[in-house]
C-alpha positions, 0 to 999 in steps of 0.5 A: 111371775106373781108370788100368792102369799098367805096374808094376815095382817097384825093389829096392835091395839093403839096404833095409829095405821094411818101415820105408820102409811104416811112415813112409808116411802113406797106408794100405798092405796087401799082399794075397795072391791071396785078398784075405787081408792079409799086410801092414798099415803103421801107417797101415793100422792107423789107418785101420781102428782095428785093430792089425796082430794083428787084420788079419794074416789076415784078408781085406780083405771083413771090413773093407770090404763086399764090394761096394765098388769097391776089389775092382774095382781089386784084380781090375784090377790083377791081370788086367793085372799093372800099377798101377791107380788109382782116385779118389774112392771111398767107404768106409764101415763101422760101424767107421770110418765114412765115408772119401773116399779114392783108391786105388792097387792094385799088383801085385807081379810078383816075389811069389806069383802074385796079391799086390797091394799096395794104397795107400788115400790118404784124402781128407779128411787134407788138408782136416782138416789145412787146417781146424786152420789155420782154427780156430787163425787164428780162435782168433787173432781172437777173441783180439785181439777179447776184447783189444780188447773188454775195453780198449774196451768193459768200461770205458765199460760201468762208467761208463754203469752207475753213471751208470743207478744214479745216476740211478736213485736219483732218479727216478720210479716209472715211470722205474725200470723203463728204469735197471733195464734198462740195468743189466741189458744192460750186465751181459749185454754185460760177461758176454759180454765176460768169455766172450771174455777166455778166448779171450785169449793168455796164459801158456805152457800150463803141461802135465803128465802127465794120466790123461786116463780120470779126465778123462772119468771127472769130465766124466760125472759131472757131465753125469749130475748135470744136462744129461746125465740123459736120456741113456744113457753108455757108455765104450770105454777102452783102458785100457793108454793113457799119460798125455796131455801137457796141463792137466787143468782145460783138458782137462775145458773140452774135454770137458764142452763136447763131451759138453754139445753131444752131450747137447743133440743127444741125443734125449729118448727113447733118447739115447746118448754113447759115449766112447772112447779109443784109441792109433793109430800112424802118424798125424803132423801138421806144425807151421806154420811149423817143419819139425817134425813131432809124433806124435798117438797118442792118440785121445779120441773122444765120439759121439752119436746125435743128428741130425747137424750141418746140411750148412751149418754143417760149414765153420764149425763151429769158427769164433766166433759159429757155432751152431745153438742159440737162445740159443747164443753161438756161442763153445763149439766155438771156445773148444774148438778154441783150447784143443786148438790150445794143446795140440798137437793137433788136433780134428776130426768126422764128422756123420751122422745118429744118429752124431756123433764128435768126435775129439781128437788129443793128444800123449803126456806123457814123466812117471811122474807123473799128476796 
């Protein structure tokens, strides 16, 4: 139910309104008596992946249906001229998807009659935030898993296949088949092994400035040369976007582990990946452990219109051994979210049926030089 608080606002001479909206994290517009937008801070323009030139003028209903109960808090707030608030309320468009967000409408009482200010909080920001802290402390796992599997596991696999080899050499017709197939597993088993050594801490990631279109641009062509043939590619590229901060080979991992996963979920009639990128300002996540906080602008998103991911899965997905393929290892999406983790950035998704995303957040490179 929609709160209606007195609202007064505080004017202290010599403050700059403006930049104290643009560091807000939360989406704010100023609205006027016609639901016309006057205002949007950066973390609106994230929020509607629209620039301020394209919502300045426009009425709020171009973006959100007309029927959604924002318009309800935006009447509220002006009949009673207070603070009125409303919780969990979805929005959701084909533009932006689906959003879970609280709302706060204020009327502005010194501004033309009927201007409200309007806070959209999403929801979801924490729990993505929360869910990057669980990839990366599984990443860890897996980590001193793959270290303690290669130490542990790699060497006595050598031994018990040389001994079957040797033992091979004598024996009967009919026992050949059984060394045979102690060969074979302890191969499965170190290939599996040497997967997870990926996963090991090594090196500080040795990052440049990466064009990351000629990324995705590799990534195509080689999902089009075999996995991909079915499915119909699309691109959606800002091409005015600044080099990404990062290591190009590690990149492409990412990405043809995304686009492989969107293809196999891809129908075999009708199949479609969008991949897209964009720059969204006002988008800041904190560093554990540091009072840092680092700028994630740069947006690189794959889509498909596969069924979607089951309801089950969503909490794990990024987590090792999770997967719902048959012969899948469950190591992919983990090894995709240590790699962005090592990055800087962050990964996250929206499943719904016949529309997947995965976005990746990555930082900015400061170089001329592309490599």
């Amino acid at each position: 139910m929609a709160l209606a608080i007195p609202f007064k606002p505080v004017r202290t001479p010599g403050l700059d309104m403006s930049a104290v909206l643009a560091a807000l994290p939360d989406a704010v517009l100023v609205l006027d008596a016609d639901d016309a937008i006057l205002h949007a801070n950066p973390a609106a323009e994230s929020f509607f992946e629209a620039g301020a030139s394209v919502l300045l003028g426009k009425r709020l209903a171009d973006f959100i249906p007309p029927d959604n109960p924002v318009f309800g808090v935006l009447g509220q707030a002006r009949k009673h001229g207070a603070s009125v608030s409303e919780e969990e309320v979805a929005i959701e468009t084909p533009r932006i998807g689906h959003h879970l967000v609280s709302i706060r409408a204020g009327y502005v009482g010194d501004g033309p009659e009927g201007q409200v200010a309007l806070v959209l909080q999403r929801r979801s920001m924490a729990r993505k935030i929360g869910r990057q802290l669980v990839h990366r402390n599984a990443a860890r796992s897996v980590s001193a898993m793959a270290q303690m599997l290669a130490h542990e596991v790699k060497n006595p696999l050598s031994g018990i296949r040389g001994a079957a080899q040797l033992l091979e050499q004598t024996a009967q017709p009919q026992d050949r088949e059984l060394t045979r197939l102690i060969c074979d597993e302890a191969d499965r088993i170190r290939a599996l092994v040497d997967r997870m050594e990926i996963f090991s801490d090594g090196l500080p990631l040795d990052a440049g400035p990466v064009n990351i279109h000629r990324v995705l641009g590799h990534v195509r062509v080689l999902a089009q040369a075999g996995f991909g043939r079915h499915v119909r590619f699309a691109e959606n590229y800002d091409p005015s976007l600044p080099p990404v901060l990062g290591q190009r080979d590690q990149l492409i991992q990412v990405f043809l582990n995304l686009v492989k996963n969107a293809a196999e979920a891809c129908p075999r009639q009708g199949g479609e990946i969008v991949l897209s990128t964009a720059f969204q300002q006002g988008v800041r996540f904190a560093v554990p452990g540091t009072a840092q906080r680092v700028s994630l602008p740069l947006v690189v998103s794959v889509q498909d219109n596969g069924e979607g991911i089951p309801e089950d899965v969503r909490p794990h997905l990024f987590e090792p051994f999770i997967t719902t393929k048959k012969k899948g290892t469950g190591l992919g999406l983990a090894l995709v979210g240590k790699i962005v983790g090592d990055h800087g950035g962050v990964i996250e998704f929206d499943g719904q049926p016949r529309r997947t995303i995965f976005r990746v957040r990555l930082p900015i490179a400061s170089g001329a030089t592309v490599e």
